[in-house]
C-alpha beads as a LAMMPS data file, in Angstrom:
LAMMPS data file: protein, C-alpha beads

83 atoms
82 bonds

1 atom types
1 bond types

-500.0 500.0 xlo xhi
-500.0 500.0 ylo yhi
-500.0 500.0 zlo zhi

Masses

1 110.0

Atoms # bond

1 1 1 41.211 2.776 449.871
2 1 1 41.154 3.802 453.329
3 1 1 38.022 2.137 455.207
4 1 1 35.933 4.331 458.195
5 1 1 34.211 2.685 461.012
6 1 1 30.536 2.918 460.745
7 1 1 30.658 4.313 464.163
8 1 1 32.700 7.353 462.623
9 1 1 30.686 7.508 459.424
10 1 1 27.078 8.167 461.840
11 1 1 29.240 10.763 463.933
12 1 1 30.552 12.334 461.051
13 1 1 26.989 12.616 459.575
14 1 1 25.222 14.009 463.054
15 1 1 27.525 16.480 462.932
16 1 1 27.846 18.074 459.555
17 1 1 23.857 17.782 459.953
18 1 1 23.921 20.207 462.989
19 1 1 26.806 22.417 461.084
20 1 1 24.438 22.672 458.298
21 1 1 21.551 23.782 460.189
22 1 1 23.332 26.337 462.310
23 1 1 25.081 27.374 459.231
24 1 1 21.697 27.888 457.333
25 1 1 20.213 29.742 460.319
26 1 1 22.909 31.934 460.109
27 1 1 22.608 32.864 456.617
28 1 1 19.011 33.652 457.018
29 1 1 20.000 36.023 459.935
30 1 1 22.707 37.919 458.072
31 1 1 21.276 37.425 454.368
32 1 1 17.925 36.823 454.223
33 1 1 18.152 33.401 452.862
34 1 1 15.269 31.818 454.341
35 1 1 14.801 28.826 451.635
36 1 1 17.885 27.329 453.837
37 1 1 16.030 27.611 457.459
38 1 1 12.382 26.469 455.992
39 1 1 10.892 23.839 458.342
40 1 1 10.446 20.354 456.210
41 1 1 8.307 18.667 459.053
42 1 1 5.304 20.528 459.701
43 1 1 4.023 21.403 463.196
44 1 1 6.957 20.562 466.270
45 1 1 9.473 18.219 464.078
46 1 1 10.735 14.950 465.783
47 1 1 10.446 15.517 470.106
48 1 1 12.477 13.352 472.152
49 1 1 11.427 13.302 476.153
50 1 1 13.832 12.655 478.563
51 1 1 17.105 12.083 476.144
52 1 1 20.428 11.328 478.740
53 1 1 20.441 14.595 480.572
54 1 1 18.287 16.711 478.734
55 1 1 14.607 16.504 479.241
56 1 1 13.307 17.567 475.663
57 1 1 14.957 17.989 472.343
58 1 1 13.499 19.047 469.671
59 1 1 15.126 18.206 466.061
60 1 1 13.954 20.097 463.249
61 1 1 14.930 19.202 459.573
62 1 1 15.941 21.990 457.063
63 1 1 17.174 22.104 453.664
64 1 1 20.324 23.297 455.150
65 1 1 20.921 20.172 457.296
66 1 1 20.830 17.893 454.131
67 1 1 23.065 20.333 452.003
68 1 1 25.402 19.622 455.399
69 1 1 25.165 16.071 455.293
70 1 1 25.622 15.896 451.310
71 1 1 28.938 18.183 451.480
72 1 1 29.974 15.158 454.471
73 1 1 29.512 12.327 452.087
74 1 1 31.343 13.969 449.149
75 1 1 34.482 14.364 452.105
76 1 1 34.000 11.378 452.952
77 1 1 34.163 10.143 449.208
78 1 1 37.073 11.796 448.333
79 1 1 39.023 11.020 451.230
80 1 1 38.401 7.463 450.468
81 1 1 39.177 7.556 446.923
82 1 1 42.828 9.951 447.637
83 1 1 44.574 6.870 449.572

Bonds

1 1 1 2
2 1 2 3
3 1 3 4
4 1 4 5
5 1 5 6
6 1 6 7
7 1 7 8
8 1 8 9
9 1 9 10
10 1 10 11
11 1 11 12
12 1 12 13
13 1 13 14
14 1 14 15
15 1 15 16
16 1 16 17
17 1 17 18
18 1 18 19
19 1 19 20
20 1 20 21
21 1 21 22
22 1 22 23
23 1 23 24
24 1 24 25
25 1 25 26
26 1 26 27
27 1 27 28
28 1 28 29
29 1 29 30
30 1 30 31
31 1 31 32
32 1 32 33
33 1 33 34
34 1 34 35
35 1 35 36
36 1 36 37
37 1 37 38
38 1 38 39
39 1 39 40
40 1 40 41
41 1 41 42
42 1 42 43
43 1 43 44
44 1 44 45
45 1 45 46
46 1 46 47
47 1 47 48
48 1 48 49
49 1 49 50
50 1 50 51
51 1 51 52
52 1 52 53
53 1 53 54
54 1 54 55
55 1 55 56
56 1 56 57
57 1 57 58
58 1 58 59
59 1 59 60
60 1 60 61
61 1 61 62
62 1 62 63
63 1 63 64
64 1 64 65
65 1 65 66
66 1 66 67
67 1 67 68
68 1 68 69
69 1 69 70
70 1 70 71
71 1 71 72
72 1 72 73
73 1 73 74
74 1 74 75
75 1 75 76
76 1 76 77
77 1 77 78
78 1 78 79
79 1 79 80
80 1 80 81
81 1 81 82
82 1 82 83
């Protein structure tokens, strides 16, 4: 079994989270599937001031993220188990 840095793991994770949002946002858009874009935190979600060279982002969680994240652990998961 192949190991992964954790380094790579978190990465891996960020991302498919933001692919899975902007992936859910899109299928609201085009068809009408707003259970995927529905705000979990209520109010502004998590605000981060001054972040590197950007002087607010704002994360928001959706269902969509975690469906991202969960379709990253099952690659993950296989691609561990295959060599």
């Amino acid at each position: 079994m192949k190991k992964h840095s954790i380094s790579f793991i978190v990465l891996l994770l960020l991302l498919s989270g933001f692919l899975g949002a902007v992936m859910g946002s899109l299928l609201d858009t085009v068809f009408g599937l707003s259970f995927l874009n529905y705000e979990l935190l209520p109010g502004k979600g998590i605000e981060i001031n001054d972040f590197y060279i950007l002087r607010k982002l704002n994360l928001q969680l959706t269902p969509a993220t975690f469906i991202g994240i969960g379709i990253a652990l099952y690659f993950i998961y296989k691609h561990g188990n295959t060599m």
